[in-house]
C-alpha positions as CSV (number, residue, x, y, z in Angstrom):
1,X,12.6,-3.1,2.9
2,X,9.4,-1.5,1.6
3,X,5.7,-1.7,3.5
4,X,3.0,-2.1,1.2
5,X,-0.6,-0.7,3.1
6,X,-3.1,-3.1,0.9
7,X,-6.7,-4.3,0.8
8,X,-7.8,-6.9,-0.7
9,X,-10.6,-5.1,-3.0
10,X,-7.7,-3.2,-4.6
11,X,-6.5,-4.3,-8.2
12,X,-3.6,-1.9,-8.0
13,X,-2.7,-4.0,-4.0
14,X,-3.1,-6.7,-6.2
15,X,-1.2,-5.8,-9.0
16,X,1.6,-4.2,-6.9
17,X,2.5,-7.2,-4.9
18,X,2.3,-9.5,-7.7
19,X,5.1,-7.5,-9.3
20,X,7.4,-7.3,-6.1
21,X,7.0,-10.8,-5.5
22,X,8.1,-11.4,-9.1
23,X,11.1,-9.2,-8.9
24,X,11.9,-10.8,-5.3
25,X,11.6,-7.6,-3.4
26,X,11.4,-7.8,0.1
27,X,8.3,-6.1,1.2
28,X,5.9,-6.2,4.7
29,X,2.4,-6.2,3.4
30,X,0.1,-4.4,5.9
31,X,-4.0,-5.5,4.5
32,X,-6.2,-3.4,5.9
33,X,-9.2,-5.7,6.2
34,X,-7.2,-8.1,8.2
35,X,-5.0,-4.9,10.4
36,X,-7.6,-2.2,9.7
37,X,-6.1,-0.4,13.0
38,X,-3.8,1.0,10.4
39,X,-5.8,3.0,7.8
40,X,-4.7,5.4,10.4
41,X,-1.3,5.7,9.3
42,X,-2.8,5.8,6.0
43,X,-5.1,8.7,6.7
44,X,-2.2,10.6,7.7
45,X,0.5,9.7,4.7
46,X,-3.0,10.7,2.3
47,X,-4.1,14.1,3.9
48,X,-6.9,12.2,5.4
49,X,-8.4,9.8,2.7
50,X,-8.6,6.0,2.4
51,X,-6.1,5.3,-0.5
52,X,-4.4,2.0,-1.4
53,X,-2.0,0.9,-2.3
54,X,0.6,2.9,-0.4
55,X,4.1,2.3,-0.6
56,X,6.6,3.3,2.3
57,X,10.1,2.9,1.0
58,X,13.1,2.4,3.3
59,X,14.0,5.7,3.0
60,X,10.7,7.0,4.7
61,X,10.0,8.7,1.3
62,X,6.3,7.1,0.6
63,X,4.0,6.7,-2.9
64,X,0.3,6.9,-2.8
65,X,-0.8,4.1,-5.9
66,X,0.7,1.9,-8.3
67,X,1.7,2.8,-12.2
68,X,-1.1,5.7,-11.3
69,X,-3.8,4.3,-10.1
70,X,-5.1,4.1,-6.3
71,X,-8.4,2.5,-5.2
72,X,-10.2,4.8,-2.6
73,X,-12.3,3.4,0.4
C-alpha cells in the first residue's frame, strides 16, 4: 500500500489522489494541514523542504510530485 503526504492547497495532492482513487489503489493519505506533525517526515524524504505530494511506495522507494509537478510550502 502506498502513503500519499498531501495538503489540501496542492493541485498535484489533488490530482494524485483523484487518480488512485480512480484506479482503486489502496493508498493512506497523510494531509498535512489536518496531521501537520508529519511535514517532518517530509522534510527528511525532501533534503529539508516542504514538498507535496510525496508518494512512499511499499517498497520504501519514495517520489517527491506527481506527473512532475510538486507544490512547495
Amino acid at each position: 500500500m502506498k502513503t500519499v503526504f498531501s495538503h489540501p492547497e496542492c493541485e498535484s495532492s489533488e490530482m494524485l489522489i483523484d487518480d488512485l482513487k480512480l484506479t482503486g489503489e489502496k493508498f493512506q493519505n497523510i494531509n498535512l494541514l489536518v496531521d501537520p506533525e508529519y511535514w517532518r517526515d517530509v522534510e527528511n524524504l525532501c533534503k529539508g523542504g516542504r514538498m507535496t505530494p510525496v508518494i512512499i511506495f511499499s517498497d520504501g522507494t519514495f517520489q517527491v510530485g506527481y506527473n512532475g509537478v510538486a507544490s512547495k510550502f
